[in-house]
N, CA, C and O atoms as a Maestro MAE file, in Angstrom:
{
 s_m_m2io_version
 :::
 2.0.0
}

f_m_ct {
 s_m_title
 :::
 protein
 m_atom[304] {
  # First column is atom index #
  i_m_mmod_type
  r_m_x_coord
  r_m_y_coord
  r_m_z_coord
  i_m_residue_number
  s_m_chain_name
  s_m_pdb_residue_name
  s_m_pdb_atom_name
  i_m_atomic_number
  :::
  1 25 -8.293 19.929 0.710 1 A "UNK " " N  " 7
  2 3 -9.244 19.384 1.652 1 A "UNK " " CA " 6
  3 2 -8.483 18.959 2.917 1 A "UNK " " C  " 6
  4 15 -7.418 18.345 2.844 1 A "UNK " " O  " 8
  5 25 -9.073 19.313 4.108 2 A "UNK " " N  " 7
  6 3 -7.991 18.643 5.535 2 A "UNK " " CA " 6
  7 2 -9.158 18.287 5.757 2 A "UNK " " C  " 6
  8 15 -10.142 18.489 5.045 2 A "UNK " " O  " 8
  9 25 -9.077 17.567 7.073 3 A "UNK " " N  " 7
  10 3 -8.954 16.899 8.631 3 A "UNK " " CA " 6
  11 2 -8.437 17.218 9.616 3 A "UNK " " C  " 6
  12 15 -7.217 17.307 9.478 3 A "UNK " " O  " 8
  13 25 -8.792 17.442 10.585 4 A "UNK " " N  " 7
  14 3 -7.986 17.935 11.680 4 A "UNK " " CA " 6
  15 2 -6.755 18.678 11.154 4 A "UNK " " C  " 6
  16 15 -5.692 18.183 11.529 4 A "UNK " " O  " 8
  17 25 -6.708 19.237 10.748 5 A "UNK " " N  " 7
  18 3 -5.674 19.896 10.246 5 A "UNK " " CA " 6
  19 2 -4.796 19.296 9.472 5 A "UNK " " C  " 6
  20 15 -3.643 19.672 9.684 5 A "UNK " " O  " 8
  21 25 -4.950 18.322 8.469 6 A "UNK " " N  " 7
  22 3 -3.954 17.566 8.088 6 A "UNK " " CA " 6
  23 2 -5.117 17.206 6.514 6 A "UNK " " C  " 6
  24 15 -6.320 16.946 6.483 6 A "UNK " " O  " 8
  25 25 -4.091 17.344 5.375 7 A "UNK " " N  " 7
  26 3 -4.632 17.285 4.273 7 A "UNK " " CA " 6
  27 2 -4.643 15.912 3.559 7 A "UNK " " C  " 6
  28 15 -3.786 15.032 3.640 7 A "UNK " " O  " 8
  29 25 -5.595 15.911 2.965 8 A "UNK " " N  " 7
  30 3 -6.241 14.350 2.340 8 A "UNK " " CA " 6
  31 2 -4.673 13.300 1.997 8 A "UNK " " C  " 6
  32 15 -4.315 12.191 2.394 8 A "UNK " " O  " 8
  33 25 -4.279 13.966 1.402 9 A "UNK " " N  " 7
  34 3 -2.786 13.570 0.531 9 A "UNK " " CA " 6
  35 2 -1.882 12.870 1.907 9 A "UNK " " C  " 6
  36 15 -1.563 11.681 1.899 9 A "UNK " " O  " 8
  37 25 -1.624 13.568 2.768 10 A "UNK " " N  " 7
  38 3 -1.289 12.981 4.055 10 A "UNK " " CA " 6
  39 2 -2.012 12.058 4.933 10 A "UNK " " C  " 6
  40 15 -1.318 11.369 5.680 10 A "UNK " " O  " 8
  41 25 -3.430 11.906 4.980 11 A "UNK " " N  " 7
  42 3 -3.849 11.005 5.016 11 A "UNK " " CA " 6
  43 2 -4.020 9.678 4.683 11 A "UNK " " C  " 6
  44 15 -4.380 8.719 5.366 11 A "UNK " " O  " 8
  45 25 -3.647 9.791 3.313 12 A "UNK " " N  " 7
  46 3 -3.573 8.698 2.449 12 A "UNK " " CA " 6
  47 2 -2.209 7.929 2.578 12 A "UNK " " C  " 6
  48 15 -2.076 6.790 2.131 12 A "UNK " " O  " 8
  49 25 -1.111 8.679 3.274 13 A "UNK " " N  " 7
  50 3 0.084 8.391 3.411 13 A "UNK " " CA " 6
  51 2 -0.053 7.655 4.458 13 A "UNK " " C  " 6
  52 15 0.476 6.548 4.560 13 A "UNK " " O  " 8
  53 25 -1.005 8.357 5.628 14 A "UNK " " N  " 7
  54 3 -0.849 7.434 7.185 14 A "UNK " " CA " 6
  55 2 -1.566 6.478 7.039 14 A "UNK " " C  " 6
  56 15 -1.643 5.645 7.942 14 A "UNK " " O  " 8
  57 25 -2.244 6.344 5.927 15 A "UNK " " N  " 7
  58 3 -3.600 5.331 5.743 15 A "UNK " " CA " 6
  59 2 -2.188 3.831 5.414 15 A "UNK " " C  " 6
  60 15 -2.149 2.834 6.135 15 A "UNK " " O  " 8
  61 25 -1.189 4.063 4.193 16 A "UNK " " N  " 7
  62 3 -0.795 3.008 3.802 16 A "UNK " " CA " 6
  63 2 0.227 2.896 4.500 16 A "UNK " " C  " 6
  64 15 0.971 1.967 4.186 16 A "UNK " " O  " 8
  65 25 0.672 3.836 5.763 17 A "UNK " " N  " 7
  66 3 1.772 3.359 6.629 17 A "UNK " " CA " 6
  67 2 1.140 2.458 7.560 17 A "UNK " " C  " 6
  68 15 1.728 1.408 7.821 17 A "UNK " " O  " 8
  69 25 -0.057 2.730 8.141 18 A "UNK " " N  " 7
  70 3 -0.815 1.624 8.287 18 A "UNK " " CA " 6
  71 2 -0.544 0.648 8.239 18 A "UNK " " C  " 6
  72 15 0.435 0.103 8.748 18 A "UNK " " O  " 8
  73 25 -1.571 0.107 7.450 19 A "UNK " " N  " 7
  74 3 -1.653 -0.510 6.489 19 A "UNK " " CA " 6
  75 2 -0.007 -1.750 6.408 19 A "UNK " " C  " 6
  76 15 0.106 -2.950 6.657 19 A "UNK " " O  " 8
  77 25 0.709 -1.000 6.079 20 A "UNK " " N  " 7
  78 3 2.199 -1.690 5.622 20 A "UNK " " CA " 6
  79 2 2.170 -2.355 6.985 20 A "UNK " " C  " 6
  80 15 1.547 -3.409 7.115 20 A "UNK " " O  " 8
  81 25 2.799 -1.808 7.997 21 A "UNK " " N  " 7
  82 3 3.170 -1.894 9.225 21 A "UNK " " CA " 6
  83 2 2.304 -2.881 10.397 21 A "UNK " " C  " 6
  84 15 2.719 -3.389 11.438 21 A "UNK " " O  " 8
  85 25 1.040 -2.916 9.810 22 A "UNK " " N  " 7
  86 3 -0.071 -3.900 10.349 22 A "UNK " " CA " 6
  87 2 0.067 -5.376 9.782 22 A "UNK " " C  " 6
  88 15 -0.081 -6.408 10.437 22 A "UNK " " O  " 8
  89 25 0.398 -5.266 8.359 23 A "UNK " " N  " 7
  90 3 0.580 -6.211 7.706 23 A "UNK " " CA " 6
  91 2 1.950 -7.543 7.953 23 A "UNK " " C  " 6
  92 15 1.907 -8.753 7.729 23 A "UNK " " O  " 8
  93 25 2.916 -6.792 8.421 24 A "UNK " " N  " 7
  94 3 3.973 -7.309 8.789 24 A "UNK " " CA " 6
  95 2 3.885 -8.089 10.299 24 A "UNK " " C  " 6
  96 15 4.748 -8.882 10.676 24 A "UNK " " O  " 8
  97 25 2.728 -7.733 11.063 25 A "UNK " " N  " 7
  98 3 3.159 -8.376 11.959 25 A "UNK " " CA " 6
  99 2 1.755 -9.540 12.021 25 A "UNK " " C  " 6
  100 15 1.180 -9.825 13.072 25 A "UNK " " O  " 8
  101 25 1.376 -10.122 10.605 26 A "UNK " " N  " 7
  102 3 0.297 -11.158 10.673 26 A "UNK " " CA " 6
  103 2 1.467 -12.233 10.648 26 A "UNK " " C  " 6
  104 15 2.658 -12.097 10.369 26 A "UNK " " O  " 8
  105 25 0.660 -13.455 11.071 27 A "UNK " " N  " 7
  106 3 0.962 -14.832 10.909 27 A "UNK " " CA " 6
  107 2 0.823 -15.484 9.431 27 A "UNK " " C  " 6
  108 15 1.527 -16.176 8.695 27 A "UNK " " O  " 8
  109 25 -0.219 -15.006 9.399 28 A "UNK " " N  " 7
  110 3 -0.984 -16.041 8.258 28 A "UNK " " CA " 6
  111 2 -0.467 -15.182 6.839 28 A "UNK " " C  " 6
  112 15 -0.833 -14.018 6.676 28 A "UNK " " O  " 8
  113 25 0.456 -15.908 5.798 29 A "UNK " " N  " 7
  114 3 0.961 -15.305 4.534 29 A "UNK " " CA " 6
  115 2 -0.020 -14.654 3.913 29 A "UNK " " C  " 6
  116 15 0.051 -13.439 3.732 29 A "UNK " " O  " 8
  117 25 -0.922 -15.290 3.564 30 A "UNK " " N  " 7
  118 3 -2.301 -14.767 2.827 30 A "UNK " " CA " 6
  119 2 -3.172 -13.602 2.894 30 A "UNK " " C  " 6
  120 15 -3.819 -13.008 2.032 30 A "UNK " " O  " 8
  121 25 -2.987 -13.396 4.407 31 A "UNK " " N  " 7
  122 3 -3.638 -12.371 5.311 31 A "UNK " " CA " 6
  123 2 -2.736 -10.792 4.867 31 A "UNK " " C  " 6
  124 15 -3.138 -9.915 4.102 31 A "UNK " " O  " 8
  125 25 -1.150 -10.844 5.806 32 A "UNK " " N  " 7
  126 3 -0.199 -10.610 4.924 32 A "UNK " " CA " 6
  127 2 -0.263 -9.667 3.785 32 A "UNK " " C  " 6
  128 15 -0.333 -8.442 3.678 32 A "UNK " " O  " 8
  129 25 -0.197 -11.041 2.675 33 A "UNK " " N  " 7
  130 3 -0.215 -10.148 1.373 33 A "UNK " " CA " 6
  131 2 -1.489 -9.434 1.305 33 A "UNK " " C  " 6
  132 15 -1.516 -8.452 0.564 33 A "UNK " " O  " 8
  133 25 -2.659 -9.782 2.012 34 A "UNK " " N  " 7
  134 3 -3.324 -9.017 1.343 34 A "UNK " " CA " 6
  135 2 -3.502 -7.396 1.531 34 A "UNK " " C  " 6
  136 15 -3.655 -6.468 0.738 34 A "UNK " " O  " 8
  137 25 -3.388 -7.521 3.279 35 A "UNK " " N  " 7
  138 3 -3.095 -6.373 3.839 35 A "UNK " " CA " 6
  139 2 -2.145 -5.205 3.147 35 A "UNK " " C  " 6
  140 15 -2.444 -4.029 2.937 35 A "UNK " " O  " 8
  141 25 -0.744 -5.986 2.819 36 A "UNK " " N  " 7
  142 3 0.380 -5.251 2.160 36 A "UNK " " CA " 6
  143 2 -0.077 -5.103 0.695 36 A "UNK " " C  " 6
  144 15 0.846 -4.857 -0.081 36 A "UNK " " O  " 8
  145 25 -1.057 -5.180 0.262 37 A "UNK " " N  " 7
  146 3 -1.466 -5.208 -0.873 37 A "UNK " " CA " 6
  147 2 -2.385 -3.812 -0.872 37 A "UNK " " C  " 6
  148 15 -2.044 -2.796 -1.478 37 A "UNK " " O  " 8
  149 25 -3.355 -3.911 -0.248 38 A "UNK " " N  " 7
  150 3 -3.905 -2.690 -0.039 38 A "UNK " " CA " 6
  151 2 -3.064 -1.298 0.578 38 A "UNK " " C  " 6
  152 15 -3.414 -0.119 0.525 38 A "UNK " " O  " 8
  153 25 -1.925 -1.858 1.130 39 A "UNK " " N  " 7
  154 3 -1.109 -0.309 2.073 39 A "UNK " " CA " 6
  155 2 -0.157 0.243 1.067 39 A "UNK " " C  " 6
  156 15 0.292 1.389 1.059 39 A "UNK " " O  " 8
  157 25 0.154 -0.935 0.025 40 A "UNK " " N  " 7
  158 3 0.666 -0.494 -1.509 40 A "UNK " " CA " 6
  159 2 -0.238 0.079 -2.470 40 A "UNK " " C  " 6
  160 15 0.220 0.987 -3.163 40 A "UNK " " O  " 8
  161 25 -1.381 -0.257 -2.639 41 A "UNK " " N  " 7
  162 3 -1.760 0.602 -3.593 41 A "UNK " " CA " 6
  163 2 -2.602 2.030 -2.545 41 A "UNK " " C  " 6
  164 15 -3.250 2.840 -3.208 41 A "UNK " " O  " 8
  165 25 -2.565 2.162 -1.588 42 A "UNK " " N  " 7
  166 3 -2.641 3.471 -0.739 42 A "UNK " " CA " 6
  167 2 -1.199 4.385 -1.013 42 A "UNK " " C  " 6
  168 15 -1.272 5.604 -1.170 42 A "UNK " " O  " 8
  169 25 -0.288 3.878 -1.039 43 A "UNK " " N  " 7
  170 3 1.341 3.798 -1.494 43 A "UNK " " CA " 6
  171 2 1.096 4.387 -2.552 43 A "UNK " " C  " 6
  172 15 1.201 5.611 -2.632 43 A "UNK " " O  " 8
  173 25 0.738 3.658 -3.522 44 A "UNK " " N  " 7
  174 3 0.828 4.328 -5.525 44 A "UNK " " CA " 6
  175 2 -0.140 5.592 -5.460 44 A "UNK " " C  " 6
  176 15 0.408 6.659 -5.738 44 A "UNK " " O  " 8
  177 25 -1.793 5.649 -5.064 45 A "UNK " " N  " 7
  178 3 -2.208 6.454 -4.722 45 A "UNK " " CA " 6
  179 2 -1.516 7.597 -3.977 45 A "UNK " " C  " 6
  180 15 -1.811 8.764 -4.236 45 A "UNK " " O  " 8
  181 25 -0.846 7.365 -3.302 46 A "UNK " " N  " 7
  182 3 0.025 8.909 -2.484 46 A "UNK " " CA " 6
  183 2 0.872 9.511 -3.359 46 A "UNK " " C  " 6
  184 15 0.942 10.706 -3.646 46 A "UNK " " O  " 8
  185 25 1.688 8.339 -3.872 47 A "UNK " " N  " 7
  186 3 2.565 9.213 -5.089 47 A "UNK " " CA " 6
  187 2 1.691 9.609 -6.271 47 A "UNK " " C  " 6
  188 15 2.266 10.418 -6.999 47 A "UNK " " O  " 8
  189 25 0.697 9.337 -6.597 48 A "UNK " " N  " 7
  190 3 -0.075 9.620 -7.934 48 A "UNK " " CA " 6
  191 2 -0.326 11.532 -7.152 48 A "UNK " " C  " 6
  192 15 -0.312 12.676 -7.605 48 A "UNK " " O  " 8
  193 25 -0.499 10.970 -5.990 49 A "UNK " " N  " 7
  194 3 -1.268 12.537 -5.267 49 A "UNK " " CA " 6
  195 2 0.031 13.528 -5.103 49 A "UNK " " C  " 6
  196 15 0.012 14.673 -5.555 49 A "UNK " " O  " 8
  197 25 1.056 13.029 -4.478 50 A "UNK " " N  " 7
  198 3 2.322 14.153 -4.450 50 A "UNK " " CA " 6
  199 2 2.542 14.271 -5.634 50 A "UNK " " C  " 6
  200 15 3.759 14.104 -5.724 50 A "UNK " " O  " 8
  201 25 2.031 14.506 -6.897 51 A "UNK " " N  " 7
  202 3 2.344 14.984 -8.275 51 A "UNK " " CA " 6
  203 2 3.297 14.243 -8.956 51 A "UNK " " C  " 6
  204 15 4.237 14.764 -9.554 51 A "UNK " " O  " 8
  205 25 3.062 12.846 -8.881 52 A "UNK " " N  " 7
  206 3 3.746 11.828 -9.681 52 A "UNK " " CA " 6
  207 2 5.205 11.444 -8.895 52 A "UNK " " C  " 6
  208 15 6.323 11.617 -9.380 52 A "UNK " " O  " 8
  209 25 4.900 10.875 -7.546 53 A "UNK " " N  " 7
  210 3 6.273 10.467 -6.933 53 A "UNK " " CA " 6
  211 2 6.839 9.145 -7.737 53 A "UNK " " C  " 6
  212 15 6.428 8.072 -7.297 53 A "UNK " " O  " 8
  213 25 7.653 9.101 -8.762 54 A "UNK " " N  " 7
  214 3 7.748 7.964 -9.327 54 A "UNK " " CA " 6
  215 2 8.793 6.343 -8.447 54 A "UNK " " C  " 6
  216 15 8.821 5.182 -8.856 54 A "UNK " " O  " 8
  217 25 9.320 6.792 -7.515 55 A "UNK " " N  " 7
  218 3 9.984 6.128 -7.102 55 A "UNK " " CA " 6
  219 2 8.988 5.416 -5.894 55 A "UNK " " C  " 6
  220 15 9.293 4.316 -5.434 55 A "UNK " " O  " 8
  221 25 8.054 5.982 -5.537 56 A "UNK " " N  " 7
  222 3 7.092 5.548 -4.633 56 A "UNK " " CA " 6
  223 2 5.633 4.460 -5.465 56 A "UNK " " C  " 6
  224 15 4.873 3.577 -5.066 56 A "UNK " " O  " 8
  225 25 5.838 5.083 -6.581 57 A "UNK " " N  " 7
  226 3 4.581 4.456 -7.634 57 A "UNK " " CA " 6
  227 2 5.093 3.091 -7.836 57 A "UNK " " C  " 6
  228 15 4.449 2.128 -7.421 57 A "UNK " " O  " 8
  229 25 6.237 2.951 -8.463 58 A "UNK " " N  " 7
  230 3 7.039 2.398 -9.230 58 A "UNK " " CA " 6
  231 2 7.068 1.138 -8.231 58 A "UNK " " C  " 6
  232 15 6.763 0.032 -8.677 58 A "UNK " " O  " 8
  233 25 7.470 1.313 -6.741 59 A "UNK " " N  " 7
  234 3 7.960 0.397 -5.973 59 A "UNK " " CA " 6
  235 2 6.657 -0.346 -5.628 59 A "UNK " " C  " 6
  236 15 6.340 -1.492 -5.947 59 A "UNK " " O  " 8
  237 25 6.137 0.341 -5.079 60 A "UNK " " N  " 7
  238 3 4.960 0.184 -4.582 60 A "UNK " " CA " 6
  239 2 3.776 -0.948 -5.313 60 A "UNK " " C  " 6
  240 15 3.290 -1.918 -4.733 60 A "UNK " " O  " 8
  241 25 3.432 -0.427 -7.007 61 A "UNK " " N  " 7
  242 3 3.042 -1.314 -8.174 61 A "UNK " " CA " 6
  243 2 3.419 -2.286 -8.295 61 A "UNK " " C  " 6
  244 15 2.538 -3.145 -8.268 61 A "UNK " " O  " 8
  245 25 4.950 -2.835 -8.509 62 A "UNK " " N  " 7
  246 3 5.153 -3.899 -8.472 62 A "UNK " " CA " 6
  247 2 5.461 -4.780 -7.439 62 A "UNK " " C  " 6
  248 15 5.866 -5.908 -7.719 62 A "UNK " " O  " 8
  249 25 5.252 -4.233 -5.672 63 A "UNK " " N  " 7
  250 3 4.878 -4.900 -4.948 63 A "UNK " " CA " 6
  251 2 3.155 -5.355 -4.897 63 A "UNK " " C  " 6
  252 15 2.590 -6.301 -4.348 63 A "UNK " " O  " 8
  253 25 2.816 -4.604 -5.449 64 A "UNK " " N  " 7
  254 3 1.448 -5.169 -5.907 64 A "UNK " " CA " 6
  255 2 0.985 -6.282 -6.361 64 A "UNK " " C  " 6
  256 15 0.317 -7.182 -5.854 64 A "UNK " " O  " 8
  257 25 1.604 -6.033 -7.797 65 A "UNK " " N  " 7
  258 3 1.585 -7.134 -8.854 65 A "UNK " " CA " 6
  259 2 2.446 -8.758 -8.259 65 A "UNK " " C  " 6
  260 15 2.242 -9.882 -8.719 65 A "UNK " " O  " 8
  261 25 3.073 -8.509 -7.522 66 A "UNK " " N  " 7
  262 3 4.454 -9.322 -6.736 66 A "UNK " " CA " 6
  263 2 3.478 -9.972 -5.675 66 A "UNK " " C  " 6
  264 15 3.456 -11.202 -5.725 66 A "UNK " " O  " 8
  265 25 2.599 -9.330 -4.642 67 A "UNK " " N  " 7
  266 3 1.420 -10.054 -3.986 67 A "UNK " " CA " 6
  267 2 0.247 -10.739 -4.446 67 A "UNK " " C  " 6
  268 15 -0.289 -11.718 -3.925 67 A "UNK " " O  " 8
  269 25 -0.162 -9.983 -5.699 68 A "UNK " " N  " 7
  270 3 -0.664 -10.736 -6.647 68 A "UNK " " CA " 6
  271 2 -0.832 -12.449 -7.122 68 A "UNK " " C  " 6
  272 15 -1.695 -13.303 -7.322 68 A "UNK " " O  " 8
  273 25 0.335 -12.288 -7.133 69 A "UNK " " N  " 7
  274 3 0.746 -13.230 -8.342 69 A "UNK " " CA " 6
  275 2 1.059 -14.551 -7.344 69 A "UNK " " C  " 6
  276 15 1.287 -15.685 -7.765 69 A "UNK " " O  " 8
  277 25 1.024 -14.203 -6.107 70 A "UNK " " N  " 7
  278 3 1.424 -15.552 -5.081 70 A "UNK " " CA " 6
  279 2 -0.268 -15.666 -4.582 70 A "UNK " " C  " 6
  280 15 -0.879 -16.735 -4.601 70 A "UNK " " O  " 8
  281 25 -0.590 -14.967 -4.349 71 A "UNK " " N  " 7
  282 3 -2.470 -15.257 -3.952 71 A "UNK " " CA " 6
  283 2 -3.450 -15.530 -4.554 71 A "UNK " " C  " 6
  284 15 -4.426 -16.106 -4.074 71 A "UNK " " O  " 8
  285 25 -3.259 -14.951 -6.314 72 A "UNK " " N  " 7
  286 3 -3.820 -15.500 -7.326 72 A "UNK " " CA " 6
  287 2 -3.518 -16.703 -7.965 72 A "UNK " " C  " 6
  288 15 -4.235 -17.680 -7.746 72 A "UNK " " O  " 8
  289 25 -2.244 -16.807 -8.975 73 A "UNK " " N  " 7
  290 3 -1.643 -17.412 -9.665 73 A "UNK " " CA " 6
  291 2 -0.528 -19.000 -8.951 73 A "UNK " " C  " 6
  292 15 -0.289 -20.077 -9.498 73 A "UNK " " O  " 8
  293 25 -0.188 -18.579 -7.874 74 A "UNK " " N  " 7
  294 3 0.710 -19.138 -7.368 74 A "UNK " " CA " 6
  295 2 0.338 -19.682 -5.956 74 A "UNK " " C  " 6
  296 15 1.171 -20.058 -5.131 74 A "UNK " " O  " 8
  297 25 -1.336 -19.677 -5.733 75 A "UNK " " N  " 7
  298 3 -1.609 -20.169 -4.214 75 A "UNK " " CA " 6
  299 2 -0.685 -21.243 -3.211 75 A "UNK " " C  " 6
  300 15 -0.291 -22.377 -3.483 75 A "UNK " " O  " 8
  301 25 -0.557 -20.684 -2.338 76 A "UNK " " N  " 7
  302 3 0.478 -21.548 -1.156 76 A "UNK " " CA " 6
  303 2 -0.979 -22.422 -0.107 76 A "UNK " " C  " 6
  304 15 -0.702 -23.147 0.849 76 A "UNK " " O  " 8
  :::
 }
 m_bond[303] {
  # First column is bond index #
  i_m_from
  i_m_to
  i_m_order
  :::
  1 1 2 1
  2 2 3 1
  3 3 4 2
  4 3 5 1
  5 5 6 1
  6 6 7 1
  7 7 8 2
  8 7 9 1
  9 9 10 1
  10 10 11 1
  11 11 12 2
  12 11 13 1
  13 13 14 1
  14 14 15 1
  15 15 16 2
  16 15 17 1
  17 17 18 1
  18 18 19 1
  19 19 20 2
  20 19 21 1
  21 21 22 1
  22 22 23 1
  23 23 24 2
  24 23 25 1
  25 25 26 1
  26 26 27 1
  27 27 28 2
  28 27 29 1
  29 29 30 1
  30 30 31 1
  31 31 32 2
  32 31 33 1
  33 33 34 1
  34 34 35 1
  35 35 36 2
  36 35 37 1
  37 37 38 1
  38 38 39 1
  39 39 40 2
  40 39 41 1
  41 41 42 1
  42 42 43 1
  43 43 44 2
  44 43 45 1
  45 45 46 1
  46 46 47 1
  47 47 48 2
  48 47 49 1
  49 49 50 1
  50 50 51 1
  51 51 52 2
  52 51 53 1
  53 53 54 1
  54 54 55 1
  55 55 56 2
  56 55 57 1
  57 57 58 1
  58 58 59 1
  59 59 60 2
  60 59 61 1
  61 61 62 1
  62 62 63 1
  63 63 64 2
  64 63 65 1
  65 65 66 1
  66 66 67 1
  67 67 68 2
  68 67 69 1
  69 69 70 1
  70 70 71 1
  71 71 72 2
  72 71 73 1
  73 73 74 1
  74 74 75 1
  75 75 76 2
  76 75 77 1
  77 77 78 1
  78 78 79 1
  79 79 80 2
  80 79 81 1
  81 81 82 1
  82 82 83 1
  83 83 84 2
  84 83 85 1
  85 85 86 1
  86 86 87 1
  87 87 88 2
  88 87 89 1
  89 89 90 1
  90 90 91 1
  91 91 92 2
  92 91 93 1
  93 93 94 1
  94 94 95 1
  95 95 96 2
  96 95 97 1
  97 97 98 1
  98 98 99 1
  99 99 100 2
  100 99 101 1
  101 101 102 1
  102 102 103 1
  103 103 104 2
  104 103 105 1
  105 105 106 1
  106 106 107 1
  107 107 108 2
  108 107 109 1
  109 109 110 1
  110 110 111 1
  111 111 112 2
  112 111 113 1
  113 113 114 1
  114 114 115 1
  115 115 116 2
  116 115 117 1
  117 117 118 1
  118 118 119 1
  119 119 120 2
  120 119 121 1
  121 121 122 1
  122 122 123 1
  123 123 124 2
  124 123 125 1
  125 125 126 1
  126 126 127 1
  127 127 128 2
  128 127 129 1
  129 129 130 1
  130 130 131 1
  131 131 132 2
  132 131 133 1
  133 133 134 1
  134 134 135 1
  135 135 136 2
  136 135 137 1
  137 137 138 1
  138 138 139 1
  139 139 140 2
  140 139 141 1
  141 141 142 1
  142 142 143 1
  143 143 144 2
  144 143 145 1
  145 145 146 1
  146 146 147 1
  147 147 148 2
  148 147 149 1
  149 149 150 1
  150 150 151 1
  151 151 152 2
  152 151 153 1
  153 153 154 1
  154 154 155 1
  155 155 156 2
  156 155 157 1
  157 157 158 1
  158 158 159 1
  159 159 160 2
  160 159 161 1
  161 161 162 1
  162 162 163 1
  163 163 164 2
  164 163 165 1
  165 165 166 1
  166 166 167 1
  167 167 168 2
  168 167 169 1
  169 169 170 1
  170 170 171 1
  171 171 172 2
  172 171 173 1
  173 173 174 1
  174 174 175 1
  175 175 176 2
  176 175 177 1
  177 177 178 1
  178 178 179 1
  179 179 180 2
  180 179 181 1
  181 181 182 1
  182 182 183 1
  183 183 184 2
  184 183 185 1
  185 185 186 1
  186 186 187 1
  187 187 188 2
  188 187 189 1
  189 189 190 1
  190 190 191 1
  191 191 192 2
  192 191 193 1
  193 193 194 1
  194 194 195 1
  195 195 196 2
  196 195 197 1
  197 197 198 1
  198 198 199 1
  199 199 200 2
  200 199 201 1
  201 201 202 1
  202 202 203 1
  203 203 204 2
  204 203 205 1
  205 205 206 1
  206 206 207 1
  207 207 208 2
  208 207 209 1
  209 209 210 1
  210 210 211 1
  211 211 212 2
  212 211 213 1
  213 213 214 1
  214 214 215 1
  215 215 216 2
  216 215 217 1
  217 217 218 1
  218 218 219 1
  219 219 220 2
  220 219 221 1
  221 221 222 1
  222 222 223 1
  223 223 224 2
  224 223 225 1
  225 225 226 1
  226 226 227 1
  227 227 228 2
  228 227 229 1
  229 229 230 1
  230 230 231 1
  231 231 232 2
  232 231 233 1
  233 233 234 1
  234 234 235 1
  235 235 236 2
  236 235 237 1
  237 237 238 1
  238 238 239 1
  239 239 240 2
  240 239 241 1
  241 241 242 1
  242 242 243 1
  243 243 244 2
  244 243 245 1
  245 245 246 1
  246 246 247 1
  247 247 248 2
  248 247 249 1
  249 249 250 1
  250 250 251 1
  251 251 252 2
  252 251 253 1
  253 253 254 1
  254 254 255 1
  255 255 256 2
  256 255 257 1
  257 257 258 1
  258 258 259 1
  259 259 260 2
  260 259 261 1
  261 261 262 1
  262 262 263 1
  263 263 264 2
  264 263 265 1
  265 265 266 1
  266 266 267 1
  267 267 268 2
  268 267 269 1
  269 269 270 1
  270 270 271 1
  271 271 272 2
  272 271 273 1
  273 273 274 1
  274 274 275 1
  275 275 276 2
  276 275 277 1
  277 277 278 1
  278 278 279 1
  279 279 280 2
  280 279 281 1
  281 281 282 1
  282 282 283 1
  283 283 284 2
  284 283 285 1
  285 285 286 1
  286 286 287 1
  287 287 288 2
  288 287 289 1
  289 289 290 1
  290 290 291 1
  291 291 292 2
  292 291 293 1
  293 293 294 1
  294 294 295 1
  295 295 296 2
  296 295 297 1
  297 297 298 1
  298 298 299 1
  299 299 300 2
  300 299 301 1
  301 301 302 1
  302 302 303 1
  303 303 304 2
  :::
 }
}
């Protein structure tokens, strides 16, 4: 499937570079994680899509679980 000439799978890549890169330049921690939370699991999603990038899944997941756990469990 493309877009302008550019296929879903790559999309999903610019979606969580996004995403990452937007996230870094908030103020507010909360905001932040949550942002980097969503551009990570756009992240695990890309590697699930490049046919199991495990080093991209892998990192990505437990930056997940790692944002998680300070917004849920650990509120600031």
């Amino acid at each position: 499937m493309e877009f302008l000439g550019i296929v879903l799978t790559e999309w999903v890549g610019y979606a969580a570079m996004a995403a990452l890169l937007i996230s870094f330049m908030m103020k507010d921690v909360n905001k932040l994680r949550i942002v980097n939370t969503i551009g990570c699991v756009l992240f695990v999603t890309y590697g699930f899509m490049l046919q199991t990038s495990w080093p991209i899944i892998i990192s990505n997941g437990a930056i997940v679980f790692i944002n998680l756990y300070y917004l849920v469990i650990k509120k600031s």
